[in-house]
N, C-alpha and C positions, 0 to 999 in steps of 0.2 A: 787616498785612503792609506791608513799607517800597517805596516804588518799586522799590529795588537791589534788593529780595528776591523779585519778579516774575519769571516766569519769560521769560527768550527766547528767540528761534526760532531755533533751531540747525541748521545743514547738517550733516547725517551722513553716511558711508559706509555705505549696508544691505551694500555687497560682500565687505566686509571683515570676518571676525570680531573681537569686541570681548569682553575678557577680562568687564568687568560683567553684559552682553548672554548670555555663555556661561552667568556662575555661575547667571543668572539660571531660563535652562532647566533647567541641572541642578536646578536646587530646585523644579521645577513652577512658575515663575513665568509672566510674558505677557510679560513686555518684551525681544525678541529676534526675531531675521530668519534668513531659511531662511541664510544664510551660518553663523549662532550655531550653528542648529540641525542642523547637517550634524557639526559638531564633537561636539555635547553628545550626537546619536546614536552617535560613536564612543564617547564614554564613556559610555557607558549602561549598559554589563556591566564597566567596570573598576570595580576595586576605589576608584579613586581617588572616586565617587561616591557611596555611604554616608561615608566619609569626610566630605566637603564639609556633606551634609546632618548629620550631627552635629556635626559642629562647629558649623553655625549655633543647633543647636538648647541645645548646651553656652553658647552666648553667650549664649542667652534665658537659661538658669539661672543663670547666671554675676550677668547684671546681678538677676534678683530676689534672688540671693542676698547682694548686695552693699547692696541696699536694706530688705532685711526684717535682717539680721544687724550691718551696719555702718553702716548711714546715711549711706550715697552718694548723692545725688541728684543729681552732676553726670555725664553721661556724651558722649564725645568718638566717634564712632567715626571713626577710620580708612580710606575706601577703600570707603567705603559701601555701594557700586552703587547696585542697584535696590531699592527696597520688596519685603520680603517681609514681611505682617502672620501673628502682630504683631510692629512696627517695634520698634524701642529703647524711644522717645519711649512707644508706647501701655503699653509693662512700663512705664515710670517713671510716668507718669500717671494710670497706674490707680492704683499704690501713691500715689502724694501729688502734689497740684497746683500744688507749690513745685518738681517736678524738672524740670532742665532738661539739655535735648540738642543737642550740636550734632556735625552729621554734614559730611566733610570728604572730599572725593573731584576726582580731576584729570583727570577725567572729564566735561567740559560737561553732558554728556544726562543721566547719573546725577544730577550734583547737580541739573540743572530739573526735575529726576523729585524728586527728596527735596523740593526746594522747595516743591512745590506738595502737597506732602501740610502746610505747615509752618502755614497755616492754623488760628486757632486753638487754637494749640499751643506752649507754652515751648519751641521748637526753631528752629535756624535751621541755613542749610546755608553752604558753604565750598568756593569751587572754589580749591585749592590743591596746587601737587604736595609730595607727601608727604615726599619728597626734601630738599627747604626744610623741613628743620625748623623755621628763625625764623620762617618764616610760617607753619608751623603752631601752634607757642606763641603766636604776637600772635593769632590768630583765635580759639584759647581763652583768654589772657586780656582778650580784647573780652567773652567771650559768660558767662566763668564767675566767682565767687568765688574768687578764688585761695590766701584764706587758709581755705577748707573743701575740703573732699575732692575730688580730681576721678578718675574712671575711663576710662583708653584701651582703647580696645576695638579690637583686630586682628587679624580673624578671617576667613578667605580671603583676609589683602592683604599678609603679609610674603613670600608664597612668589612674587610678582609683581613685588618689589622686587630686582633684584641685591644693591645692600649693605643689606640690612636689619638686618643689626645695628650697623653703624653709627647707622643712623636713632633705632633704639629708644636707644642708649646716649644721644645727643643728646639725643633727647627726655626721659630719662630724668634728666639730669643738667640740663635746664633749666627744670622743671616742680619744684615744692614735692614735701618728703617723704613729706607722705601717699597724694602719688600712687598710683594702683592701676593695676592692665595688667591686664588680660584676652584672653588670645594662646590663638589656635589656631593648627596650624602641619600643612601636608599635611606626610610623612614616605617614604621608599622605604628605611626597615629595616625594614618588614612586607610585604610583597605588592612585594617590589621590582620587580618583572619587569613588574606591571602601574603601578606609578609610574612607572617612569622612560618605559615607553611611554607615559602620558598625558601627562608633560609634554614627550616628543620630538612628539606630535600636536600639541601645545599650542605649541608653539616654533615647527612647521614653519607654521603658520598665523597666525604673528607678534605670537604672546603670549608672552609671558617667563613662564619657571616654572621654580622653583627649590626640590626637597624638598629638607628639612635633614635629617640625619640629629640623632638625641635628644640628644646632646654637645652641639650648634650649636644647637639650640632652648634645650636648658639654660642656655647659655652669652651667652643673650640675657637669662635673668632674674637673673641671679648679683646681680647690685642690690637683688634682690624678696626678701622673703619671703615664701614660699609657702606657702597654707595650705592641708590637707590634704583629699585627698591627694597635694597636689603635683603634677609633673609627670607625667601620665598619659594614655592614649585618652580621646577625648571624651565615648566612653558610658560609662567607668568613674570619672567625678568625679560624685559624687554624685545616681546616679543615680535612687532614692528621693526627691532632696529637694523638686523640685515635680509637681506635680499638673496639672490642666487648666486654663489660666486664663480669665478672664471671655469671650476671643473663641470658647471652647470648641476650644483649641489645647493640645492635651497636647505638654507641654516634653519628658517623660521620654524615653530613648533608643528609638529602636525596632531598633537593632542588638543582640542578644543580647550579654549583660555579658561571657559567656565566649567568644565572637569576638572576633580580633584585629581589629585597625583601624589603618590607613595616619596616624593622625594621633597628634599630643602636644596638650594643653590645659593648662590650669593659669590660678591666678588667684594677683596676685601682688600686697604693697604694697610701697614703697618703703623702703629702707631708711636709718636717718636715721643719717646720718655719723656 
């Protein structure tokens, strides 16, 4: 680990909810303060909650499926937050010792948190706002091969972004063809009534939150080609295709396939002009 890559002592607001801090409870995690956890109790029984946690759990599948099927072993993620094992880095690392990660979040506390897991480990972190797309292309082409595959991974962090499809086009248009996306996206065309009140909780507590509707999620990948089943709920993209992995973390969905779900996923490559 490099001096810069050391973590430092950062002043936070405990008072204040913090969009990372929030997802983090929602997912059973530890890194979060009763301010978080006042929020994450209001959405305890919304729908917007399975939601979140499939999705994250569709990104596990996402990345081994990108690494046992296509031979991805670069992966970028987006907006990071907090550690929830297992991490990206520990799916690419168990598959092969040559994958590297780097996690990218404008979040101080989240990235010294990613940091110090980087130990170790082919991963480094990136405090940048996501917004900056130029700084985010230079911080992946510092850390990645740019003439081999590389995977963006953004999952809980476009719905947090105002112009996000702006973001993705940029980025889309400034990163090599092969590029791959792996997008989840919260949605209020299913369980609208309890979307839009978690993201009015969510807003009134001064976090920004923005479901798309499926058009607008779509119309983020129109670049990609999506491989099947395309764009769909989180627990309905393949959700037979992994198993328990080595931390004894079953990836599979635990929302029933025939329940709806507040979210769209999809896994996408670039399409070459």
């Amino acid at each position: 680990m490099s001096t810069t890559d050391r973590p430092q002592r950062v002043m936070w607001d405990q008072s204040s909810p913090n969009s990372a801090r929030v997802h983090s409870a929602l997912l059973g995690g530890k890194d979060y303060y009763p301010a978080d956890d006042v929020i994450a109790e209001k959405l305890a029984g919304n729908k917007i909650t399975p939601a979140i946690t499939e999705s994250r759990r569709f990104a596990r599948r996402a990345v081994t499926h990108l690494l046992n099927h296509h031979r991805v072993t670069q992966f970028a993620e987006l907006g990071c937050g907090f550690p929830h094992t297992p991490n990206i880095h520990d799916i690419a690392e168990d598959h092969t010792s040559s994958a590297r990660t780097l996690y990218i979040d404008n979040d101080q506390l989240a990235a010294n948190h990613a940091r110090a897991l980087m130990a170790g480990h082919h991963a480094r972190t990136a405090e940048v706002d996501l917004t900056d797309t130029t700084a985010v292309v230079e911080a992946i082409a510092t850390t990645f091969d740019m003439s081999a595959p590389i995977a963006l991974i953004l999952s809980g962090t476009a719905e947090l972004i105002d112009d996000a499809p702006s973001m993705i086009a940029a980025l889309t248009h400034a990163l090599p063809a092969p590029t791959w996306l792996v997008l989840t996206h919260i949605t209020a065309d299913v369980f609208g009534h309890d979307i839009t009140s978690a993201a009015r909780a969510l807003r009134a507590a001064g976090i920004a939150y923005h479901p798309r509707t499926h058009d607008d999620i779509a119309s983020m990948l129109t670049c990609y080609h999506l491989h099947t089943p395309g764009l769909v709920a989180p627990h309905r993209w393949r959700p037979e295709s992994i198993g328990s992995d080595r931390y004894g973390h079953a990836t599979e969905p635990l929302h029933p396939e025939a329940w709806d779900l507040s979210a769209f996923a999809a896994i996408g490559q670039r399409c070459r002009a």
